[in-house]
N, C-alpha and C positions, 0 to 999 in steps of 0.2 A: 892675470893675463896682460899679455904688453896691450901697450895703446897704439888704435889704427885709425886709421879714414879713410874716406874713399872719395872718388873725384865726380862730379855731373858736368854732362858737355852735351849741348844741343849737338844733331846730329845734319850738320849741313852739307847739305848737296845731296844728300837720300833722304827720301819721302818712310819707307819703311825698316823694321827691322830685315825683313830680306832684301832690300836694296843693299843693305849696309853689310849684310854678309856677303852678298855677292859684288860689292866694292874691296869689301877686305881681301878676300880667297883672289880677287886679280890681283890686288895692289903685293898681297904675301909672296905669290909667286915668283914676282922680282926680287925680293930678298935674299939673301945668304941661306936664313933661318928658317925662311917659310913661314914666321909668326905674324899676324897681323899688328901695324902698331897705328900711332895716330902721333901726328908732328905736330908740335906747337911752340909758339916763342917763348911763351915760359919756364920755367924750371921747376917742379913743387919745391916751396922751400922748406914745406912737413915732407920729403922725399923717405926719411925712416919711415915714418907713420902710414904712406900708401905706400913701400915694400911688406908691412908688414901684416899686410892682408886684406890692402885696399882692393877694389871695382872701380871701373869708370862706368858709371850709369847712364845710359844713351837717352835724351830727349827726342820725341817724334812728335811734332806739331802739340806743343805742349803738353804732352805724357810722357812721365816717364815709363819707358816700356821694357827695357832688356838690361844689363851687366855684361861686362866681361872681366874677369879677375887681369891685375897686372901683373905682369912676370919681372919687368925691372922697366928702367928708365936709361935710355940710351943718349950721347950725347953726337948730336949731326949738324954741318955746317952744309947751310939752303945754300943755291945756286951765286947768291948775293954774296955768299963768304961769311953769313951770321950764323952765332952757334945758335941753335935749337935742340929741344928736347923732343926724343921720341919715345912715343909711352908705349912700348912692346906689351903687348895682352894676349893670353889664353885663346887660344881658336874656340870658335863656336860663341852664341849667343847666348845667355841665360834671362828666361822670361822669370818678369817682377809680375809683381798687381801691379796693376796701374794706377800714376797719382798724377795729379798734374801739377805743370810747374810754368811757373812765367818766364819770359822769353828774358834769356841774359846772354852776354858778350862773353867769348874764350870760354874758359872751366871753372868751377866754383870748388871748394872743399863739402863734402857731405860726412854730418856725421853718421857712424854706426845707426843710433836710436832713431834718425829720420831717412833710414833708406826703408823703401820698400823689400818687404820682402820676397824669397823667391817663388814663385809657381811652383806647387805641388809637382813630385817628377812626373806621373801620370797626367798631368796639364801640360807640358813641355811644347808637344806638339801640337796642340789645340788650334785652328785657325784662331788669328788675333780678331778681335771684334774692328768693326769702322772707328777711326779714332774721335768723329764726335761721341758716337755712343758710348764705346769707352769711356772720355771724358765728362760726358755728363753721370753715368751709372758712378764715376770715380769722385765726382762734386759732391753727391747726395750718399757717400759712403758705402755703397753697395758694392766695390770694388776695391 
């Protein structure tokens, strides 16, 4: 099997995962594409390895809570005239268990072996728990 990764990105300026979709679904609709993406100043420089069947895993007040697979990486020049990368991703949310993670700056590389994995598809829907209970049920491995 080729080698992949996948990306973690605190999810700033939305409190939940339905914040964050209902940021996306406005922000998509400006687009060409309709795809939801997320802009950032970096580039992956593993770019093969998250085409090749990386996630960007969404942090919410220290839990990781959802995915979204990436479809590619586009190249955009901000308002300033600097190239940026937009990381075009899969519409819709995918719920993980929940793990927590400490607060970091921009995206980090995730590997495969330490992502969460996905919610049963019968879980999909499930209201999300409060994210301290989450996060403590998720501390003491229950989650």
């Amino acid at each position: 099997m080729d080698k992949f990764t996948h990306l973690i990105k605190l999810s700033a300026g939305t409190e939940s995962l339905e914040t964050l979709a209902a940021w996306q679904a406005s922000r998509a609709a400006q687009t060409e594409d309709g795809l939801p993406r997320h802009v950032t100043r970096m580039w992956p420089r593993r770019e093969a390895e998250v085409l090749n069947g990386g996630s960007i895993y969404w942090v919410f007040k220290g839990l990781i809570q959802c995915r979204q697979p990436i479809l590619r990486l586009d190249p955009v020049t901000g308002s300033d005239g600097v190239e940026r990368c937009a990381i075009v991703l899969q519409p819709g949310l995918i719920r993980v268990t929940t793990a927590p993670r400490r607060p970091f700056q921009g995206w980090r590389y995730l590997a495969p072996e330490d992502a969460p994995r996905d919610l049963p598809a019968n879980r999909q829907d499930e209201d999300a728990l409060p994210p301290e209970l989450a996060g403590a049920l998720a501390e003491i491995g229950v989650l």
